[in-house]
Residue frames as qw, qx, qy, qz and C-alpha x, y, z in Angstrom:
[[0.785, -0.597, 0.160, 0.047, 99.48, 116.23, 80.83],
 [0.523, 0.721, -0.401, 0.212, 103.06, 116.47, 80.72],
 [0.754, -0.599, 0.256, 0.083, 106.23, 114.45, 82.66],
 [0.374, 0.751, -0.455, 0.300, 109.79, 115.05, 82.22],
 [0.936, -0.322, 0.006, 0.142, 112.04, 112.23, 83.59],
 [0.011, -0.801, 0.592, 0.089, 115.72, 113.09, 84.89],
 [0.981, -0.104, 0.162, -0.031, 117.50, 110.05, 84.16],
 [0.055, -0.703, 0.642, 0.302, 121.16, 108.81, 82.92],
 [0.199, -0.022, 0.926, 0.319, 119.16, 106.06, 80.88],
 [0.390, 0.252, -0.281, -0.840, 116.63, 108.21, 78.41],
 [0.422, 0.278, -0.781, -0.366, 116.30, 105.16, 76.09],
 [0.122, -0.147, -0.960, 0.204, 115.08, 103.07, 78.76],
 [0.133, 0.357, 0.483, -0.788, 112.60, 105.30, 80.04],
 [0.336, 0.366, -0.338, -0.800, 111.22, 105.97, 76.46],
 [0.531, 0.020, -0.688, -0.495, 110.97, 102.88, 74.75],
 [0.061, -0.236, -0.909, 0.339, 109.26, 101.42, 78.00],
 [0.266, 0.459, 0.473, -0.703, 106.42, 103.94, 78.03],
 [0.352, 0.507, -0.226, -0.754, 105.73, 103.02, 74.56],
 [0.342, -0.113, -0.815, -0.454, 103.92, 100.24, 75.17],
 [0.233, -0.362, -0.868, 0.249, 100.78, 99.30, 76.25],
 [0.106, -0.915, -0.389, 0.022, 98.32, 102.06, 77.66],
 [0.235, -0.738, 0.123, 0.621, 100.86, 104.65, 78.19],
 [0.318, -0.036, 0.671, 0.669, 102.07, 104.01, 74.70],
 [0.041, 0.618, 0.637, 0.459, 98.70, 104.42, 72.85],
 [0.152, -0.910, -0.387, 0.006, 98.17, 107.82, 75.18],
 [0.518, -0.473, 0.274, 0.658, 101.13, 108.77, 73.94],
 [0.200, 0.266, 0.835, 0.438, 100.07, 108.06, 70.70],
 [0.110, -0.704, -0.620, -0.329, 96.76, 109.50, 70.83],
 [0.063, 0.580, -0.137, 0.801, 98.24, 113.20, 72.28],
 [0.538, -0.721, -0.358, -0.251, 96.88, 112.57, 76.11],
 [0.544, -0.792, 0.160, 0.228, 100.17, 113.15, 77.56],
 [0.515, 0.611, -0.532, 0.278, 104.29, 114.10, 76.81],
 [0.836, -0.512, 0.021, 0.196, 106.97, 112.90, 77.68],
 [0.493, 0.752, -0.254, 0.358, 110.48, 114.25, 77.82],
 [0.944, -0.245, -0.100, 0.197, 113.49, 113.32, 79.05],
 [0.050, 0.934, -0.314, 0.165, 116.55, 114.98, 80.55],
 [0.921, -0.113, -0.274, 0.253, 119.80, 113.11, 80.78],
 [0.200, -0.951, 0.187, 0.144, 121.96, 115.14, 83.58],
 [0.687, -0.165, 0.355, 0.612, 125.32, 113.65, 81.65],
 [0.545, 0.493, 0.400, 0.548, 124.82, 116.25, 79.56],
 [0.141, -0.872, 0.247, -0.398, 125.52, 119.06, 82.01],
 [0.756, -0.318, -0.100, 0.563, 128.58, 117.43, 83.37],
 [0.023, 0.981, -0.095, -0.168, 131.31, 119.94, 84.04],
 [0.318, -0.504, 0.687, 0.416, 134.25, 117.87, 82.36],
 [0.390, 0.511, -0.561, -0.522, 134.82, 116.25, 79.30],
 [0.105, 0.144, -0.982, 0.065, 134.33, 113.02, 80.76],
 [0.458, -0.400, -0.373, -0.700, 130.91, 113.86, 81.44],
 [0.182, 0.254, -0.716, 0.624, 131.01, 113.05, 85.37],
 [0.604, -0.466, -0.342, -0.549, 127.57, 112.56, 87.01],
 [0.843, -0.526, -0.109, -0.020, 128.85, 110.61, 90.51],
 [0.272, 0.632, -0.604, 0.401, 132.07, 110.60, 92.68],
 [0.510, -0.032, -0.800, 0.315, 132.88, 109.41, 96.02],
 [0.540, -0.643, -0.474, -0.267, 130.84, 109.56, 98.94],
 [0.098, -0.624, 0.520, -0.575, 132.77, 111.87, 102.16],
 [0.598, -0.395, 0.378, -0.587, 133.13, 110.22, 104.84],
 [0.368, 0.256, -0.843, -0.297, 133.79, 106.66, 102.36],
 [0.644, 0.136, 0.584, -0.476, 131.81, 103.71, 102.21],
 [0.406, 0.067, 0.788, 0.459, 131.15, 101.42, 98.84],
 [0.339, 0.722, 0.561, 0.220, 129.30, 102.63, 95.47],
 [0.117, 0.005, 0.066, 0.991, 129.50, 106.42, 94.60],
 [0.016, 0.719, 0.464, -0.517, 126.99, 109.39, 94.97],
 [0.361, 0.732, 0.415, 0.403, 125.34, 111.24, 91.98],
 [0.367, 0.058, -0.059, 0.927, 126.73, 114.60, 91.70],
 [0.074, -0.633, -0.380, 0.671, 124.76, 117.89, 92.67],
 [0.124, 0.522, -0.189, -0.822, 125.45, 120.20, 90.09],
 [0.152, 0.041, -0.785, -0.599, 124.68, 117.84, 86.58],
 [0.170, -0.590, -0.778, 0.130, 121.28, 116.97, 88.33],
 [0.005, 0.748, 0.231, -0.622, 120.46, 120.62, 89.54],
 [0.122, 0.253, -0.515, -0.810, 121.20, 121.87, 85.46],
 [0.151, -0.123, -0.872, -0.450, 119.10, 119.09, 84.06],
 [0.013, 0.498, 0.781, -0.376, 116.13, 119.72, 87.12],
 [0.130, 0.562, 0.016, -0.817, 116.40, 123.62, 86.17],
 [0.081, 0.167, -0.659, -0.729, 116.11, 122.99, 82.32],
 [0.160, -0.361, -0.913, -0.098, 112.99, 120.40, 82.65],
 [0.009, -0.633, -0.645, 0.428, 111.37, 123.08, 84.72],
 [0.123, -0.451, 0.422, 0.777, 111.99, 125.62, 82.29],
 [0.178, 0.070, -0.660, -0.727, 110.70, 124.32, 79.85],
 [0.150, -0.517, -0.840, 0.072, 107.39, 122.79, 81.62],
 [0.152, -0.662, -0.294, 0.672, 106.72, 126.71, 82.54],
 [0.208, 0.411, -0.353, -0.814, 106.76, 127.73, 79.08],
 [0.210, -0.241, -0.851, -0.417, 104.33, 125.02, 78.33],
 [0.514, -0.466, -0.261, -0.671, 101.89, 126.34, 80.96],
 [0.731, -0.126, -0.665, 0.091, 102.95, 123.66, 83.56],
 [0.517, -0.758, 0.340, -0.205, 103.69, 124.26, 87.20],
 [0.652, 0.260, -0.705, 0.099, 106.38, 122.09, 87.77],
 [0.671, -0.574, 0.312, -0.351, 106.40, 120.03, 90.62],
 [0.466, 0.513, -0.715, -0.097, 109.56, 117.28, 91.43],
 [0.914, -0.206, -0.032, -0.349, 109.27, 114.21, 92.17],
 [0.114, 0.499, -0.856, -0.073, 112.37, 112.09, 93.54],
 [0.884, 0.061, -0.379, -0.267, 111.64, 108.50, 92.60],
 [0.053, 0.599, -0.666, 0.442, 113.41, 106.91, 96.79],
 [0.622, -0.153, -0.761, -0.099, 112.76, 104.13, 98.82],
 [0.267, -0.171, -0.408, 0.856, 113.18, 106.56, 101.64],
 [0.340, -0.102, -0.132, -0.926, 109.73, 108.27, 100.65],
 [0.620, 0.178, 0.614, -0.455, 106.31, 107.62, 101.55],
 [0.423, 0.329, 0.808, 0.247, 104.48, 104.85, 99.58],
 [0.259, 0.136, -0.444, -0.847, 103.05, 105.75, 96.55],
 [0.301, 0.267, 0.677, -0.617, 99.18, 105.40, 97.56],
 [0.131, 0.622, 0.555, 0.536, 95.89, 105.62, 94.60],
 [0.026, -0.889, -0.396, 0.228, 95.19, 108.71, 96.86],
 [0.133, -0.725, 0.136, 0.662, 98.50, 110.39, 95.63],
 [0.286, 0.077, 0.736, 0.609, 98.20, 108.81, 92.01],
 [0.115, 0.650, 0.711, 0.244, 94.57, 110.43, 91.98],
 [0.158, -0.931, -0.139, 0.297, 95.75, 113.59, 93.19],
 [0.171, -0.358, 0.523, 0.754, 98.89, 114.12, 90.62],
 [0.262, 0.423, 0.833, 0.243, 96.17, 112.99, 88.21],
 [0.033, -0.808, -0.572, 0.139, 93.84, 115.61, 89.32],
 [0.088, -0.821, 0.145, 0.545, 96.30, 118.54, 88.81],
 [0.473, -0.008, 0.531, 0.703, 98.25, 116.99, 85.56],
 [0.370, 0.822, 0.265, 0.342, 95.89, 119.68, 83.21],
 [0.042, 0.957, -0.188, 0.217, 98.03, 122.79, 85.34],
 [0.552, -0.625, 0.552, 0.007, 100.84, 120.73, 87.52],
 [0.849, 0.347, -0.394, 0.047, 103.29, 118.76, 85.27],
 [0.853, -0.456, 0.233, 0.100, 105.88, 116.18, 87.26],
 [0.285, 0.701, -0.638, 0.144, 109.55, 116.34, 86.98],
 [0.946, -0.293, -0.003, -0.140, 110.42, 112.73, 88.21],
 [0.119, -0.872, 0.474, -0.037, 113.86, 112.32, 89.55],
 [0.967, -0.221, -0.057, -0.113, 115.41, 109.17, 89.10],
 [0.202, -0.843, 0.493, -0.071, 118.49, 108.45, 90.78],
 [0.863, 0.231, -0.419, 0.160, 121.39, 105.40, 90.41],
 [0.568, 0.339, -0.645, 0.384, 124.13, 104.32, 92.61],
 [0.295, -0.138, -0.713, 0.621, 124.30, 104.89, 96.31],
 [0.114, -0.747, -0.498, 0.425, 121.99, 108.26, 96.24],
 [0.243, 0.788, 0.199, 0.529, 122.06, 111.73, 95.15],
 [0.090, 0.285, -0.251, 0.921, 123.78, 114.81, 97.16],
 [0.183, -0.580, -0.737, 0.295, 121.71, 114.84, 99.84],
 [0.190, -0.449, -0.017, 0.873, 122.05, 118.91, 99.57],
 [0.250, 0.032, -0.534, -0.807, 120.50, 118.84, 96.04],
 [0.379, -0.481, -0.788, 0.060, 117.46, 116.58, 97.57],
 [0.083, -0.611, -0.597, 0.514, 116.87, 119.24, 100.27],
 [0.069, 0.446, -0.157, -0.878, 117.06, 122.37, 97.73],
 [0.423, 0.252, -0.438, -0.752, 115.03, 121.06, 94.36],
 [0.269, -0.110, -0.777, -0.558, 112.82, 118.48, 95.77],
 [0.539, -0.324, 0.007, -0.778, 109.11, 118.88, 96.34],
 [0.786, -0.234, 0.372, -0.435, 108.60, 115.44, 97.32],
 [0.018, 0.409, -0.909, -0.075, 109.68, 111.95, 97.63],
 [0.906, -0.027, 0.071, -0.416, 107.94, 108.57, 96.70],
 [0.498, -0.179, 0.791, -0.308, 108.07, 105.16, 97.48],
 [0.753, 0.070, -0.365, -0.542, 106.88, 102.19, 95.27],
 [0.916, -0.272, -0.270, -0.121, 107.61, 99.69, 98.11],
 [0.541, -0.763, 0.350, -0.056, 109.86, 98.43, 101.01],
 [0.883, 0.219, 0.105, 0.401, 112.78, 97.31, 98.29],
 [0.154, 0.767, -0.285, -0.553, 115.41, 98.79, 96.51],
 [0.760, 0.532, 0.213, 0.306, 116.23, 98.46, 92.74],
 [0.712, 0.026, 0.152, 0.685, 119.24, 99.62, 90.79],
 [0.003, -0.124, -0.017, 0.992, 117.94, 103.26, 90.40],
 [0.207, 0.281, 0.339, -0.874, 114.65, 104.94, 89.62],
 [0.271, 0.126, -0.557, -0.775, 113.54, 104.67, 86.06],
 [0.175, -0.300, -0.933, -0.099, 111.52, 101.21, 86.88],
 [0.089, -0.492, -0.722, 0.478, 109.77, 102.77, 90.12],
 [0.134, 0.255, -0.198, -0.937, 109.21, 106.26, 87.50],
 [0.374, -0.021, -0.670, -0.641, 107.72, 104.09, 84.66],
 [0.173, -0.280, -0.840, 0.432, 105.41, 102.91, 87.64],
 [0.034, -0.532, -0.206, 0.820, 104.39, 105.80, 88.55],
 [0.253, 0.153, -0.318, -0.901, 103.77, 107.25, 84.94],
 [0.285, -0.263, -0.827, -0.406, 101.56, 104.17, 83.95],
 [0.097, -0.429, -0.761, 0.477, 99.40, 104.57, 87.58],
 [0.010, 0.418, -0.027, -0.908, 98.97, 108.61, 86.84],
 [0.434, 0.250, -0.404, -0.766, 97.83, 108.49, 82.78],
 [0.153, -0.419, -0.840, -0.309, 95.67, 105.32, 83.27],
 [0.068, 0.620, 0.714, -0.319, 93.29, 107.75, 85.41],
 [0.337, 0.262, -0.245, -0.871, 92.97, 110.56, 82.75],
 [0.582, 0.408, 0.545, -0.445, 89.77, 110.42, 81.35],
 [0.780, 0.528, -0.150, -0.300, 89.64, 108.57, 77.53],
 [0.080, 0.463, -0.882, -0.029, 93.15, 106.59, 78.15],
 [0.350, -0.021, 0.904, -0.245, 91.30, 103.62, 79.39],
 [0.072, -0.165, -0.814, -0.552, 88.86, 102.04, 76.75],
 [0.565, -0.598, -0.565, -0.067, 86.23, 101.62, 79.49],
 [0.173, -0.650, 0.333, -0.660, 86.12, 104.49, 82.44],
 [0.745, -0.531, -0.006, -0.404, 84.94, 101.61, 84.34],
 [0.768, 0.311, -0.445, 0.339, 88.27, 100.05, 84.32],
 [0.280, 0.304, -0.442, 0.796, 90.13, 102.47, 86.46],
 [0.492, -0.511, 0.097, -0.698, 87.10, 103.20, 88.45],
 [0.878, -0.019, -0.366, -0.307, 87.19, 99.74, 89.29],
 [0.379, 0.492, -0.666, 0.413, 90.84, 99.09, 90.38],
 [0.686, -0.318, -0.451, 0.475, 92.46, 97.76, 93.41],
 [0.346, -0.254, -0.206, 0.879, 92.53, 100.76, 96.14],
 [0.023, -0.334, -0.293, -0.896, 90.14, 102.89, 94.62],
 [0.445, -0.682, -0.045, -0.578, 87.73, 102.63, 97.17],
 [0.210, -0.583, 0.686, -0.381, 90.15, 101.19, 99.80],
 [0.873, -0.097, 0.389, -0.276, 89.62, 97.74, 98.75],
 [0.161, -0.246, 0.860, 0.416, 91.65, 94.89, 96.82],
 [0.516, 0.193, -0.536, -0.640, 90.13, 94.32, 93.11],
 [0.763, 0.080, 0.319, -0.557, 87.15, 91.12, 93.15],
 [0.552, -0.034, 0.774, 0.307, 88.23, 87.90, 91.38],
 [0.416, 0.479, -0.246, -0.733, 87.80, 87.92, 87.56],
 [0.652, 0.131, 0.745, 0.050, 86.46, 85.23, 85.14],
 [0.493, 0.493, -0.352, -0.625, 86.05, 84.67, 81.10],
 [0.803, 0.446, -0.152, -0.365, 85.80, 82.21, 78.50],
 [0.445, -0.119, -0.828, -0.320, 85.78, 79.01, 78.89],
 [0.512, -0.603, 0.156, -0.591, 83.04, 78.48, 81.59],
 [0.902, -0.371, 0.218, 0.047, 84.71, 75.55, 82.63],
 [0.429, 0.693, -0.559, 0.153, 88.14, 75.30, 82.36],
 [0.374, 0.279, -0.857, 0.217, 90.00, 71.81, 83.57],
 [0.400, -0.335, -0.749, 0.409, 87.52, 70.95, 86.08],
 [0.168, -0.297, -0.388, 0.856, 87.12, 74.60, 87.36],
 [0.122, 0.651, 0.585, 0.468, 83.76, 76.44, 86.81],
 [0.066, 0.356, -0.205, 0.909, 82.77, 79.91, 86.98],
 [0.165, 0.176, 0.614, -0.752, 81.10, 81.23, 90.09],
 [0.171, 0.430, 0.758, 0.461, 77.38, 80.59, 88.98],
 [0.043, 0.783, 0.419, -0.457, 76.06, 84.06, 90.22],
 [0.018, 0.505, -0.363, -0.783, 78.33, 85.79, 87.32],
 [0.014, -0.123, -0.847, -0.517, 76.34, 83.31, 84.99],
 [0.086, 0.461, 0.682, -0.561, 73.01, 84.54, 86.60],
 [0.067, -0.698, -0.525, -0.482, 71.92, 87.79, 84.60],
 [0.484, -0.823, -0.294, 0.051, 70.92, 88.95, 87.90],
 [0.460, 0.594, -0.189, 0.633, 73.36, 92.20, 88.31],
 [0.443, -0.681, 0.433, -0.392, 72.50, 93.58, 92.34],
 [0.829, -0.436, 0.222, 0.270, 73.56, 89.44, 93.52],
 [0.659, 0.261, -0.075, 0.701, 76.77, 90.28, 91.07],
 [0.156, 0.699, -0.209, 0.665, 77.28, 93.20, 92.27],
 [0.681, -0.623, 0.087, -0.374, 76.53, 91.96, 95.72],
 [0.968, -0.238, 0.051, 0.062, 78.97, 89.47, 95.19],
 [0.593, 0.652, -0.052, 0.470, 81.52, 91.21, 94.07],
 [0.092, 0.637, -0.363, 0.674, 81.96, 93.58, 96.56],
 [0.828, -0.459, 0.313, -0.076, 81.95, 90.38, 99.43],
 [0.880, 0.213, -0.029, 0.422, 84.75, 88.86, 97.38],
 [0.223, 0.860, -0.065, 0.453, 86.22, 92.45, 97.54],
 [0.487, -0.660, 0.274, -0.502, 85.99, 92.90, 101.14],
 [0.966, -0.212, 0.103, 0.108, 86.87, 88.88, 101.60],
 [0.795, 0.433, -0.120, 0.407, 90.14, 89.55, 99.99],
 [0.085, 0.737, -0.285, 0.606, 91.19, 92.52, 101.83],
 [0.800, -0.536, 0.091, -0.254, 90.25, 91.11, 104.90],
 [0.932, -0.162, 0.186, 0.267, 92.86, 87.87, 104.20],
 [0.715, 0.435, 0.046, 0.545, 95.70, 89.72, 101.99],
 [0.165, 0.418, -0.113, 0.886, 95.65, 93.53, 103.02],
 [0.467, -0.505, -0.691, 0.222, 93.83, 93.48, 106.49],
 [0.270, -0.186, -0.136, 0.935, 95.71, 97.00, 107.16],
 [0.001, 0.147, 0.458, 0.877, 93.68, 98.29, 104.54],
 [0.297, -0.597, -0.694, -0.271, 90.35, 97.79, 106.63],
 [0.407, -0.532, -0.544, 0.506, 91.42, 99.32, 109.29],
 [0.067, 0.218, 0.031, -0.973, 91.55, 102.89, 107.83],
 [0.292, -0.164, -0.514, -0.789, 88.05, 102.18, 106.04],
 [0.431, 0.128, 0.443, -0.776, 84.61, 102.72, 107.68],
 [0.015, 0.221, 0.911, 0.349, 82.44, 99.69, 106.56],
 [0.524, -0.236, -0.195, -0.794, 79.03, 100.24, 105.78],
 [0.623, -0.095, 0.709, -0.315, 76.19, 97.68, 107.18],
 [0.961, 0.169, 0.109, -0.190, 75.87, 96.05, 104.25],
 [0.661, 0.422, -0.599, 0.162, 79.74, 95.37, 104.10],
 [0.118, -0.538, 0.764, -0.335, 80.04, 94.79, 107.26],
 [0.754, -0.045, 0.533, -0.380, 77.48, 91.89, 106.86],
 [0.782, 0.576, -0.234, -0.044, 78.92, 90.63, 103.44],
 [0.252, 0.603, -0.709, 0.266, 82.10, 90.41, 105.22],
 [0.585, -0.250, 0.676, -0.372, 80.56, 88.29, 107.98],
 [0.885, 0.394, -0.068, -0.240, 79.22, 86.23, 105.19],
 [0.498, 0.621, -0.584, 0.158, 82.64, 85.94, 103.62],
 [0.094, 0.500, -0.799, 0.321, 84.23, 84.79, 106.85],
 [0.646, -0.074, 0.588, -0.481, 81.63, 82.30, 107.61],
 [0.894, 0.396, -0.034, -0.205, 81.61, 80.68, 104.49],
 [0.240, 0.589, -0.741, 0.212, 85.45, 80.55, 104.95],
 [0.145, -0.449, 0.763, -0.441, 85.61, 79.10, 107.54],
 [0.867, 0.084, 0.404, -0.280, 82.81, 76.24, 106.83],
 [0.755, 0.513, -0.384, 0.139, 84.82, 74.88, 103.24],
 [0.143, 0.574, -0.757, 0.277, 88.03, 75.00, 106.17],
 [0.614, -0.212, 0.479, -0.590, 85.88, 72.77, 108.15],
 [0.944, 0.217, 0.062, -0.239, 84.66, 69.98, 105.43]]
């Protein structure tokens, strides 16, 4: 798996993905990374990357042309590794970044490698945006100071779902969103901690009521945090009767 980040801060982009899981599957050959900084196709001596915006207004506006060199070169050179390239502009103006499109850049990263665009100041040439990019993402209804964060997002989402990055497959299989549900409380060591004990079905043995309880805690969460998130999903009958569970036990504790 290969990704090539445009950026005008390399250095950031690098020594962030070189820790943690991305780091050690860096480390252990499951993906590259490489980095294109478009100051280095400026077309002056000053190395120029942004001017003013037509039409004025505050901040400046990434040049066209040092961004189109540095997009061409990255693809270039993914294509002579074998890659397809496919770009990615990193925009708050894109759709969200979903687990269905992290598990589908996933699913292509052995022939499709990602050119990830990240942009600074006001924006990019809107003109270079409609000519060299496949698509636009979203990591939420903010903005930040340019791209690199919402990139190094992105990369970490992508190379935890190759298979061997994760210690445990059951890790990622597990996530939040993977089957259109928010992740199940966790517990560990101490079983009491200040007062608080664990749930005693995880202390049980008994693995269908954990698992039974798990995925009502699942379904209780989504329900109160990410409600949206039920509405595109088709409950079975036994979640749709765990969830009745869930909201009847709620609502008796709201009661005492």
């Amino acid at each position: 798996m290969r990704i090539d980040v445009v950026t005008l801060f390399p250095d950031l982009v690098d020594h962030a993905a070189r820790f943690g899981v991305t780091g050690r599957a860096l480390q252990r050959g499951f993906w590259e990374l490489h980095l294109w900084n478009p100051r280095d196709y400026a077309m002056d001596a000053h190395r120029t990357v942004d001017d003013r915006p037509y039409g004025g207004g505050p901040g400046m506006v990434m040049l066209g042309e040092p961004l189109t060199q540095a997009i061409a070169a990255a693809r270039a050179a993914q294509r002579a590794a074998g890659y397809a390239p496919r770009t990615v502009y990193l925009s708050p103006a894109g759709p969200a970044i979903t687990h269905a499109r992290v598990a589908a850049w996933a699913a292509q990263a052995q022939t499709t490698g990602l050119v990830l665009l990240a942009g600074r100041y006001e924006g990019i040439d809107e003109r270079l945006l409609a000519r060299e990019v496949d698509e636009e993402a979203s990591v939420g209804d903010f903005v930040v100071s340019g791209g690199e964060l919402p990139a190094l997002m992105l990369i970490d989402a992508i190379v935890r779902q190759w298979p061997g990055v994760l210690n445990d497959a059951q890790s990622a299989a597990q996530d939040s969103f993977v089957d259109g549900l928010l992740d199940c409380p966790h517990y560990t060591r101490p079983e009491l901690d200040r007062g608080d004990k664990v749930p005693d079905v995880l202390l049980s043995g008994d693995h269908a009521a954990i698992r039974r309880w798990r995925l009502k805690q699942a379904l209780g969460r989504t329900w109160e945090r990410r409600p949206d998130l039920l509405e595109h999903r088709a409950l079975s009958g036994e979640e749709q009767a765990l969830l009745a569970e869930y909201r009847r036990e709620r609502r008796e504790a709201e009661q005492q």
